[in-house]
C-alpha positions in Angstrom: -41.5 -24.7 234.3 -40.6 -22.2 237.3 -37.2 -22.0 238.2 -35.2 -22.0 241.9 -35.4 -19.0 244.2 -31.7 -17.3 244.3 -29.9 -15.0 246.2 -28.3 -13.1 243.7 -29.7 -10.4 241.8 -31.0 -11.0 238.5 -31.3 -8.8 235.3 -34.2 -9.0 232.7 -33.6 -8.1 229.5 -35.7 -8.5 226.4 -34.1 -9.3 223.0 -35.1 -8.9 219.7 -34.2 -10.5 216.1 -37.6 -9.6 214.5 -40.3 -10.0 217.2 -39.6 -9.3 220.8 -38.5 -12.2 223.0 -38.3 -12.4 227.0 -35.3 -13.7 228.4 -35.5 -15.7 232.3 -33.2 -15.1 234.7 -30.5 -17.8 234.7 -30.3 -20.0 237.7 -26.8 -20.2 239.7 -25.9 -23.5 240.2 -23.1 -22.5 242.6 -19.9 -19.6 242.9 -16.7 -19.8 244.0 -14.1 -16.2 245.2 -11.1 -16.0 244.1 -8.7 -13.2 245.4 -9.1 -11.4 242.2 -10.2 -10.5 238.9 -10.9 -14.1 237.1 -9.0 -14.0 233.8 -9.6 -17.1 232.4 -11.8 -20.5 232.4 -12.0 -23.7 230.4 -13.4 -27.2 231.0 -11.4 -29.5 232.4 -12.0 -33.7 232.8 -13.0 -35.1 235.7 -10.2 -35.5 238.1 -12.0 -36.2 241.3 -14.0 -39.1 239.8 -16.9 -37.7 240.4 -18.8 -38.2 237.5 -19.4 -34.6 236.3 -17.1 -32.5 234.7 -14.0 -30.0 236.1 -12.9 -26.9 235.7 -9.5 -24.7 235.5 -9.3 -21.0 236.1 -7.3 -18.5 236.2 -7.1 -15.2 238.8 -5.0 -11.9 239.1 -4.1 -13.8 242.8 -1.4 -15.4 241.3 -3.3 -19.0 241.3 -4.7 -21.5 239.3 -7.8 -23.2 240.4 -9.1 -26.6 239.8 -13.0 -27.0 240.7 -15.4 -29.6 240.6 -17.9 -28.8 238.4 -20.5 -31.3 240.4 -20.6 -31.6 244.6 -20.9 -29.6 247.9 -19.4 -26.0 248.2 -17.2 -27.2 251.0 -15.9 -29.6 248.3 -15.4 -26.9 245.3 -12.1 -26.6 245.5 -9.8 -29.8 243.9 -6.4 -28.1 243.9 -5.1 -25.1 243.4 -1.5 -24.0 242.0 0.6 -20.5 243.5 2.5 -18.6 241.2 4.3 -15.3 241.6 2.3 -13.3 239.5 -1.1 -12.9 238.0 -2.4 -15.8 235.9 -3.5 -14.7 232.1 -4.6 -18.1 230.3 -5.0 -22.1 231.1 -5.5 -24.9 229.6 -5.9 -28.6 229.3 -3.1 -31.2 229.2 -3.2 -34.6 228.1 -1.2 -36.6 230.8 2.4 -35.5 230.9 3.8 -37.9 233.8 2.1 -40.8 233.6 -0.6 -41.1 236.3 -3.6 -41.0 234.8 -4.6 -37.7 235.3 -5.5 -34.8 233.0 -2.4 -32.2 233.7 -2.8 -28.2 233.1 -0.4 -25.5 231.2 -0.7 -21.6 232.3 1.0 -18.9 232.0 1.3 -15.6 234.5 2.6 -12.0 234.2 5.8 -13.7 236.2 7.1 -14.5 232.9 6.6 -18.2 233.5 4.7 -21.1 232.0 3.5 -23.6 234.4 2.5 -27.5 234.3 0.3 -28.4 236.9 -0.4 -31.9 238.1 -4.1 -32.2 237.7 -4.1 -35.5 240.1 -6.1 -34.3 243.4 -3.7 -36.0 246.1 -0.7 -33.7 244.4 -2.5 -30.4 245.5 -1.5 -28.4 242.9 2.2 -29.7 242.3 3.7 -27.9 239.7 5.8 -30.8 237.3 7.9 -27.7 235.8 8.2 -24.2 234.5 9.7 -22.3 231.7 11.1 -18.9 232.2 11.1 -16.5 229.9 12.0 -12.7 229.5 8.5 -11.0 230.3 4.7 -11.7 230.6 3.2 -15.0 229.2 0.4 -13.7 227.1 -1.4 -16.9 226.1 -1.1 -21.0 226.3 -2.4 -23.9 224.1 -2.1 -27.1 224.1 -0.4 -28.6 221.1 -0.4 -32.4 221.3 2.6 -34.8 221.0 5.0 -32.9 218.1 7.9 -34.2 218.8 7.6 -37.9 219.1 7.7 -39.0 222.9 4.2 -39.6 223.2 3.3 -36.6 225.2 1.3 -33.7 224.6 3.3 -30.4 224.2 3.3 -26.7 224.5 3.1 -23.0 222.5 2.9 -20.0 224.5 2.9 -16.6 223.2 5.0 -13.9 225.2 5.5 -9.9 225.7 9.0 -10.7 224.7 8.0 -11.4 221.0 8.5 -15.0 221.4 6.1 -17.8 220.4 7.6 -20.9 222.0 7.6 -24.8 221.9 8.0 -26.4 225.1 8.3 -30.1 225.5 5.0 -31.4 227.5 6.8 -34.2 229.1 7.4 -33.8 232.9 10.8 -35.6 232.3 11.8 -33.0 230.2 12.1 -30.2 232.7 10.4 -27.5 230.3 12.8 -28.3 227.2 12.4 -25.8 224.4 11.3 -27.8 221.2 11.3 -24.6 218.9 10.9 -20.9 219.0 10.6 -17.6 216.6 10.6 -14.0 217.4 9.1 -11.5 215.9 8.8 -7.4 216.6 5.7 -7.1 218.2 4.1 -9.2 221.3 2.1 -12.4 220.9 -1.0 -11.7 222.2 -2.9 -14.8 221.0 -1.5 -18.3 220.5 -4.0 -21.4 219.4 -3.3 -24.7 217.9 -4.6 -25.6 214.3 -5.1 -29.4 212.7 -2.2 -30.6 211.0 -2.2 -28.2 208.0 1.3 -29.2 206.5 0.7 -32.9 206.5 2.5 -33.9 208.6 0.4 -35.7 211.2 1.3 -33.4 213.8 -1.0 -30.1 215.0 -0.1 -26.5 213.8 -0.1 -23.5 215.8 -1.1 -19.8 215.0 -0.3 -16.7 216.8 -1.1 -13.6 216.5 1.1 -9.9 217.4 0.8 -6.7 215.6 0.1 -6.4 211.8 1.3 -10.3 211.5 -0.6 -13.1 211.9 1.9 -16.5 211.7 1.2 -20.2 211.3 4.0 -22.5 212.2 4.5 -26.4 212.2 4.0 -28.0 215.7 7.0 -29.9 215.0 9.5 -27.0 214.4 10.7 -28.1 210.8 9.1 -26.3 207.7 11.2 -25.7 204.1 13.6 -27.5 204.9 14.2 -25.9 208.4 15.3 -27.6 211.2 13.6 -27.4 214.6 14.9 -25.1 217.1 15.7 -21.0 217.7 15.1 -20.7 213.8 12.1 -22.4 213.3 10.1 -21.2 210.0 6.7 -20.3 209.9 4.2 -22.3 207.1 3.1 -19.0 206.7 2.6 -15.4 207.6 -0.1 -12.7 206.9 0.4 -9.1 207.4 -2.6 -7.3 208.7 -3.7 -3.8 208.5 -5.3 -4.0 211.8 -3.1 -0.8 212.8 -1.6 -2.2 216.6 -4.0 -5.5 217.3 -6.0 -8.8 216.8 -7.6 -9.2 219.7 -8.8 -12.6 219.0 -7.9 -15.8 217.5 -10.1 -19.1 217.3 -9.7 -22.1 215.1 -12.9 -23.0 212.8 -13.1 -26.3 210.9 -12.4 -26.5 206.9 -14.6 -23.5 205.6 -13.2 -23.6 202.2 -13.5 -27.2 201.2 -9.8 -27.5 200.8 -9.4 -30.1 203.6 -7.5 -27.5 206.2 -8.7 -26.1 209.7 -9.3 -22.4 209.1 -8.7 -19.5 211.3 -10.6 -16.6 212.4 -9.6 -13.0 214.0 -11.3 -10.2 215.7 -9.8 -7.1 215.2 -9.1 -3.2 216.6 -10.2 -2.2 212.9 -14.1 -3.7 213.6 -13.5 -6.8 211.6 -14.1 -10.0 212.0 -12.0 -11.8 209.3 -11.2 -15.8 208.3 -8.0 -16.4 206.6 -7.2 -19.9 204.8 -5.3 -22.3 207.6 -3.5 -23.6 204.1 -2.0 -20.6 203.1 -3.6 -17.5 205.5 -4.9 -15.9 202.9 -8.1 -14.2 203.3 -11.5 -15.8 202.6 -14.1 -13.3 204.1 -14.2 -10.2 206.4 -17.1 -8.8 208.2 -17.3 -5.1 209.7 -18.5 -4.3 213.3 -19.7 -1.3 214.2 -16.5 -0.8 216.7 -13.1 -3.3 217.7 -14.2 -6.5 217.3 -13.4 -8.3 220.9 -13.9 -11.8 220.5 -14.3 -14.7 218.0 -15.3 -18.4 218.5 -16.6 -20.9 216.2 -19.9 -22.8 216.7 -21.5 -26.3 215.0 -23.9 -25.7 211.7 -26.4 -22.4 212.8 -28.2 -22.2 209.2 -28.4 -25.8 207.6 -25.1 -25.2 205.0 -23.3 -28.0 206.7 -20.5 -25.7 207.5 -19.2 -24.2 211.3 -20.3 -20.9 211.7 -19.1 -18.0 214.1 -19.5 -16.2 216.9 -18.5 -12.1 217.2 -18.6 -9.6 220.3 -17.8 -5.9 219.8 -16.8 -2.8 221.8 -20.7 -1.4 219.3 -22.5 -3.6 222.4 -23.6 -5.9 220.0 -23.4 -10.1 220.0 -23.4 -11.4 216.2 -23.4 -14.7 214.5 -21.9 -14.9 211.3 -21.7 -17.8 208.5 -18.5 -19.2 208.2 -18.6 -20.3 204.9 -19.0 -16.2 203.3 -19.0 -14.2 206.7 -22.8 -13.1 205.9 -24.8 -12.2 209.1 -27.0 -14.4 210.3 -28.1 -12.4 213.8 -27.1 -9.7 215.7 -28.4 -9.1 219.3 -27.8 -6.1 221.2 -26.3 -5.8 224.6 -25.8 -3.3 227.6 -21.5 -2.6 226.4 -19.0 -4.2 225.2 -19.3 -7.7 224.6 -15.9 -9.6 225.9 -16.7 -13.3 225.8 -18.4 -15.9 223.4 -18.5 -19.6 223.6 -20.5 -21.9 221.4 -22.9 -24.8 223.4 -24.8 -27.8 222.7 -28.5 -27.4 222.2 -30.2 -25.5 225.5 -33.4 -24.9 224.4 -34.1 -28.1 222.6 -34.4 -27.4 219.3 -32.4 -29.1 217.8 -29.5 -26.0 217.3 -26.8 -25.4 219.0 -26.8 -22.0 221.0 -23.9 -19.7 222.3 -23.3 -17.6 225.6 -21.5 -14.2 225.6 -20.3 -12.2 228.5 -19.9 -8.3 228.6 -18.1 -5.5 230.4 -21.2 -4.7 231.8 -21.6 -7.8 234.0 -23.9 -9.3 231.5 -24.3 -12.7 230.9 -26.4 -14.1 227.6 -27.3 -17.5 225.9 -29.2 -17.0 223.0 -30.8 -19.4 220.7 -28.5 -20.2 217.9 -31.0 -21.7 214.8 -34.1 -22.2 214.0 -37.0 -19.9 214.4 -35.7 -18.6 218.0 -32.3 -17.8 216.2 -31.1 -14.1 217.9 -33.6 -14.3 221.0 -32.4 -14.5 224.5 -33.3 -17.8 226.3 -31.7 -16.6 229.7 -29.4 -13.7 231.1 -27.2 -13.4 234.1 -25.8 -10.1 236.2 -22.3 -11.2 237.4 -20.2 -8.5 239.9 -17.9 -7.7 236.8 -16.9 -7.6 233.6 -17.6 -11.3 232.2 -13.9 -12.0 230.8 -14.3 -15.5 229.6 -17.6 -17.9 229.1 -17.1 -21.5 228.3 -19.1 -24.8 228.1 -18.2 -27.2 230.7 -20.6 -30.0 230.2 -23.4 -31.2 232.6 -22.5 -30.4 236.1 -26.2 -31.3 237.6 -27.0 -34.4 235.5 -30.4 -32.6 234.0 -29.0 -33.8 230.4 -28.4 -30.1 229.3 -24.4 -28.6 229.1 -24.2 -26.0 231.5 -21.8 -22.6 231.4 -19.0 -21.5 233.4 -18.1 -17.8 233.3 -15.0 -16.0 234.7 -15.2 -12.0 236.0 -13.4 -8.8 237.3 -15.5 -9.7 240.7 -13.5 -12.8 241.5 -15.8 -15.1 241.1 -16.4 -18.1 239.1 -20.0 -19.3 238.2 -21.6 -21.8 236.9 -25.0 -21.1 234.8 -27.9 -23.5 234.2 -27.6 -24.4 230.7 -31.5 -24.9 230.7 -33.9 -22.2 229.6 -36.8 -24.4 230.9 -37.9 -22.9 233.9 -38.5 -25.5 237.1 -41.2 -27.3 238.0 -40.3 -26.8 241.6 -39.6 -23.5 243.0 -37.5 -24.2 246.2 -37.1 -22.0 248.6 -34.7 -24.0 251.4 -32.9 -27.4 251.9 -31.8 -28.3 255.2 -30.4 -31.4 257.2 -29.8 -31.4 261.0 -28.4 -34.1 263.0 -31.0 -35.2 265.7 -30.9 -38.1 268.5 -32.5 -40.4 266.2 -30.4 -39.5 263.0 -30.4 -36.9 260.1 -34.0 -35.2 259.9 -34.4 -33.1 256.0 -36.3 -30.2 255.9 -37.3 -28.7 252.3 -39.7 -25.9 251.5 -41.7 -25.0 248.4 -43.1 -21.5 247.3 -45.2 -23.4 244.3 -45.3 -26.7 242.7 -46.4 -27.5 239.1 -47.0 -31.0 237.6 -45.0 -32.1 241.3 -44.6 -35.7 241.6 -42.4 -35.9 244.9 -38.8 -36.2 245.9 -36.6 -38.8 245.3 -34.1 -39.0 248.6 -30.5 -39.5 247.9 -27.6 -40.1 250.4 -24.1 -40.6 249.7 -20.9 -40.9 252.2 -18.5 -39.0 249.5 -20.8 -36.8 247.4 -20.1 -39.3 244.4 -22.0 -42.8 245.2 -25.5 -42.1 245.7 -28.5 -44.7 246.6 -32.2 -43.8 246.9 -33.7 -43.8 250.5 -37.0 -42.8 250.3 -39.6 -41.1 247.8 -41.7 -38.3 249.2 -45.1 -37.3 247.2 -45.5 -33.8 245.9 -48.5 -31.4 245.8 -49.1 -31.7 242.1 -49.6 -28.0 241.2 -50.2 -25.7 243.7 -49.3 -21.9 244.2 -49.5 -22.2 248.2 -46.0 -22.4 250.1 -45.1 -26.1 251.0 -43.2 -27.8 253.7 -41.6 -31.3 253.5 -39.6 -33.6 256.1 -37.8 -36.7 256.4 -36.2 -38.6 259.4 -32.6 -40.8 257.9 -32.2 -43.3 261.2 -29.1 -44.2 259.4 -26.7 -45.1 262.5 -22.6 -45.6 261.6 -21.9 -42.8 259.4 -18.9 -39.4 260.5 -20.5 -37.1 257.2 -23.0 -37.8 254.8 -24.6 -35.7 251.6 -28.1 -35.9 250.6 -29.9 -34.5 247.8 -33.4 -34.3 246.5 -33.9 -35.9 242.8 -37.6 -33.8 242.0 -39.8 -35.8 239.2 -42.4 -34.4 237.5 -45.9 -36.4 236.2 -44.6 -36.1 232.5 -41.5 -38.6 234.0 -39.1 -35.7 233.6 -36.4 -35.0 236.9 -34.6 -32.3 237.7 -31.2 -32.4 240.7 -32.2 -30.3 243.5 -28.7 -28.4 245.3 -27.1 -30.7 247.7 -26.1 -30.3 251.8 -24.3 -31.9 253.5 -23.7 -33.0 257.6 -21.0 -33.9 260.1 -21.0 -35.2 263.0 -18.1 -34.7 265.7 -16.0 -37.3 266.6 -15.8 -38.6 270.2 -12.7 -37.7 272.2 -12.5 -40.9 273.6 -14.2 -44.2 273.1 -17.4 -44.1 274.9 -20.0 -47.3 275.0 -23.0 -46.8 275.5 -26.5 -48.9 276.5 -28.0 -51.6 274.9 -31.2 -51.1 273.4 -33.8 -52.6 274.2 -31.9 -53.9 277.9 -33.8 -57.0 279.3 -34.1 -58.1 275.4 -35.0 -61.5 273.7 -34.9 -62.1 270.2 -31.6 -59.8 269.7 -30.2 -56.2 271.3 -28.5 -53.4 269.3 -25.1 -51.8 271.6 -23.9 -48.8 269.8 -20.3 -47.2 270.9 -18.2 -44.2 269.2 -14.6 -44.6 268.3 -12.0 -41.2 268.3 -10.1 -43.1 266.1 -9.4 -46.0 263.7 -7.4 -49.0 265.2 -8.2 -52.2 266.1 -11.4 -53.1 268.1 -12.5 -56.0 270.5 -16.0 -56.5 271.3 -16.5 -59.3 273.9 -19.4 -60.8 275.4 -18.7 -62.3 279.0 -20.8 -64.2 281.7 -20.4 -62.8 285.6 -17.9 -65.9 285.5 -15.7 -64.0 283.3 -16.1 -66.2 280.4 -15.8 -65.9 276.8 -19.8 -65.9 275.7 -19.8 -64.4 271.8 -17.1 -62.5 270.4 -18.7 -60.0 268.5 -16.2 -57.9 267.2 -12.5 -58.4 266.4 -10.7 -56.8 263.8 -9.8 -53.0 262.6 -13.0 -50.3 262.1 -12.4 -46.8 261.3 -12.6 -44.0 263.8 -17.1 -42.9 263.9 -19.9 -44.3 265.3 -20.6 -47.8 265.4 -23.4 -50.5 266.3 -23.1 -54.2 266.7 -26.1 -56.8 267.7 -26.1 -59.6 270.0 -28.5 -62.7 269.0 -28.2 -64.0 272.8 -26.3 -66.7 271.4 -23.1 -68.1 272.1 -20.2 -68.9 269.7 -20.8 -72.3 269.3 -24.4 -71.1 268.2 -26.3 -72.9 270.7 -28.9 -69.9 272.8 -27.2 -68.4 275.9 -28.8 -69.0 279.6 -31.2 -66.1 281.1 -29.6 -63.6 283.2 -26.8 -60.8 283.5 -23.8 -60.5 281.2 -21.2 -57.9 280.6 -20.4 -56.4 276.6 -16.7 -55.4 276.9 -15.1 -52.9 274.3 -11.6 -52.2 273.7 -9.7 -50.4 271.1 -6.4 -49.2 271.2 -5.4 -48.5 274.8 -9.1 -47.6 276.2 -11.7 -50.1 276.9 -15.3 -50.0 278.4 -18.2 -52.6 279.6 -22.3 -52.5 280.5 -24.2 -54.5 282.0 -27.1 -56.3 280.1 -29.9 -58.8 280.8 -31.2 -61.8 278.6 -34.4 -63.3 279.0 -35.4 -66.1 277.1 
């Protein structure tokens, strides 16, 4: 399948596990600028109600971004929160006041930890904020731990604080627990219950220690608060850091979550969630940068893992004895990894990694394509973060969202399928006679048509017209279509393409306005003598209530078309050339008056029976 035509540049690069593979060049589904380096991304649910997933970020601007993952450009941005200093990590709430809506925990070099309303009509309202003494390294999510039915806090600080903080908006920022050690926390990540008690763990990492603590504060006997105990702690020769932490499902078979690190000593390394001691370790060729666990790669039933190293190399790993199971070779370091749901239908899940060198990979995960490239990006920057966020275009294939030192956010095709369709432009432009589409092809294979969809808020959709295709063809193709639709201010359309073989793809999406009037204007009926009916069309500057009156030259009440409140657009009513009562009006002139609010115009029209 041949893909879209994009603007940005592209990089091809061939990988090789055994016998050389050739990558495609990923297709941007769209990009939003920040006002600085991205430092983090993660999926967030859908807030706007739009049917596709959401998104958080993070940027060296000092704000957190929500973003619809599906929609127009003009429409990207859902909220965003200002802080005072750059943002280093975000993450995913459960609901911590009540209103239905997903709420978001970050934390910035101002020393602060921030919940943000994820509701849309708040804009970004933070619900309240923790001080402490310097930068807040990293956030997680912990669940409810202390009872109140709302999800709480860890954050890790430069201070050499790991710290509880109540969830609930209520609460103000309460701290449930905290423990300090000598060294940073770099890395803080919740764990499964590990000590039985039906509440979730947390891990964090600082130099030469890695600790696990109850969620809940009280361990041996210890109460919850400034004292709190760890379950337990591991010294670690990694000289002055772990740069990574990640969570991996029960590896050993003893029932408890697992962790994993990626060090500054080139090892990759999974310690017991139970106890922390260690179950494997793996040796890079330089600091290992990033770790992630991913679903069953090699048929053992266990999670596996996911490496990147400063030695410019991607590996996969088996989590049950840390044994390689590919290693793919990139431009530098490798930053990022992320683990997603089956892009080249195989039946395996793949993974994405991001590099210092702008780079952008998904690779195959299992199966005979394990270790080859399916596609590759060139971001503007280094590619700090790389996550799955789920199907943003409805093609039935998870998609990736990346974060970079350029400022931008982007979202990837998941699919490695090249499209059927390669579209060079979509346009709409308002005419007389309504919205005409113009769309143009460079080539077409297997091309059914176009399915035609409008909506009036880029989340209801209906089908308006098909429009064939050309089959296959290599020659340059140009489609139209005229949308007479009449009362509308904006509308979005977008192109559904099919293929022969019943598959479909989303085509992007554009979107028109049309300028309100100033003042109400009324214009002529159409067609003006008439018979059977007559269409009068008039624009409204604002929403109120609206009188539309037909009178005889008498100054009588004929047919009271209109009386009631309509918002501010353009509008059309019809007149039957019948009275109230329903019985057919006379032949000759009458007079349509409109009025709304404190304006009102008339014209003349003829009936002819």
């Amino acid at each position: 399948m041949k893909k879209f035509l994009l603007a940005a540049t592209l990089l091809m690069i061939v990988g090789v596990v055994g016998a050389p593979a050739q990558s495609i060049p990923a297709q941007l589904l769209w990009d939003y600028s920040t006002g600085g380096p991205v430092t983090a991304v993660t999926p967030f649910p859908d807030v706007n109600s739009d049917g596709r997933p959401d998104l958080l970020a993070g940027s060296a601007d000092s704000l957190v971004y929500c973003l619809s993952g599906g929609g127009s450009a003009d429409m990207r941005e859902i909220w965003a929160c200002k802080t005072l200093g750059a943002i280093t990590d975000v993450e995913a709430m459960g609901d911590v006041n009540g209103d239905g809506y997903a709420d978001a925990v970050a934390g910035s070099r101002d020393n602060i930890v921030y919940c943000i309303s994820g509701k849309p009509a708040d804009g970004g309202l933070e619900l309240w904020q923790r001080a402490d003494s310097a930068t807040i390294h990293s956030v997680a999510a912990l669940g409810d731990v202390n009872g109140d039915g709302i999800g709480d806090v860890v954050a890790g600080t430069a201070m050499n604080n790991m710290i509880c903080i109540s969830g609930s908006a209520a609460q103000q920022g309460k701290i449930l627990w905290q423990f300090s050690s000598d060294a940073d926390f770099w890395n803080v990540i919740a764990l499964p219950d590990i000590n039985g008690d039906g509440k979730m763990d947390c891990v964090g990492s600082c130099d030469n220690f890695i600790y696990c603590f109850s969620g809940a504060g009280a361990t041996q006997g210890q109460q919850g608060g400034a004292g709190a105990k760890a379950i337990w702690s591991a010294p670690y020769d990694a000289g002055d850091r772990v740069f990574s932490i990640a969570a991996i499902p029960d590896v050993n078979n003893d029932g408890k979550a697992d962790v994993l690190l990626g060090s500054n000593m080139d090892l990759v390394e999974c310690l017991s969630g139970a106890n922390g001691n260690r179950l494997w370790s793996f040796t890079t060729g330089a600091n290992a940068q990033c770790v992630a666990a991913i679903a069953d790669l090699n048929g053992d039933g266990k999670w596996d893992v996911l490496a990147g190293s400063a030695d410019d190399h991607a590996y996969a790993l088996s989590g049950a004895n840390g044994q390689q199971l590919w290693k793919v070779a990139f431009l530098s370091t490798v930053l990022s990894a992320a683990g997603v749901k089956d892009i080249n239908e195989d039946n395996w899940p793949d993974a994405v990694f991001g590099s210092d060198a702008d780079e952008i990979a998904c690779i195959s995960g299992g199966g005979t394509a394990k270790g080859q490239k399916l596609w590759t990006y060139t971001a503007g920057g280094g590619v700090t973060g790389v996550a799955a966020i789920g199907d943003v275009n409805a093609n039935g294939i998870s998609d990736v969202a990346c974060a970079s030192t350029d400022s931008y956010i982007r979202i990837l095709e998941g699919n490695s399928k090249v499209l059927d369709v390669e579209l060079i432009s979509f346009t709409a432009a308002v005419q007389a006679d309504g919205v005409r589409l113009f769309w143009r092809t460079a080539s077409e294979t297997n091309n059914l048509g176009f399915t035609v969809l409008r909506s009036r808020d880029a989340s209801t959709w209906e089908q308006i017209a098909f429009v064939a295709g050309n089959g296959t063809s290599a020659l340059q193709h140009e489609y139209s279509f005229l949308d007479a639709e009449e009362n509308w201010v904006q509308l979005y359309y977008q192109l559904q393409q099919l293929d022969r073989d019943g598959r479909s793809q989303l085509l992007p999406m554009v979107k028109v306005v049309r300028q309100l009037p100033g003042h109400l204007t009324l214009h002529g009926n159409y067609p003006n003598p008439f018979n059977a009916g007559t269409t009068i069309a008039y624009d409204l500057p604002a929403s109120g209530r609206v009188e539309a009156t037909i009178y005889n030259l008498q100054g009588r009440i004929i047919r009271r078309l209109v009386s009631g409140m309509q918002s501010a657009g353009f509008h059309t009513i019809h007149w039957n050339g019948r009275k109230d009562s329903g019985e057919e009006a006379a032949s000759g002139a009458y007079v349509c008056r409109v009025s709304a609010e404190n304006e009102w115009a008339h014209i003349r029209i003829s009936y002819v029976k």
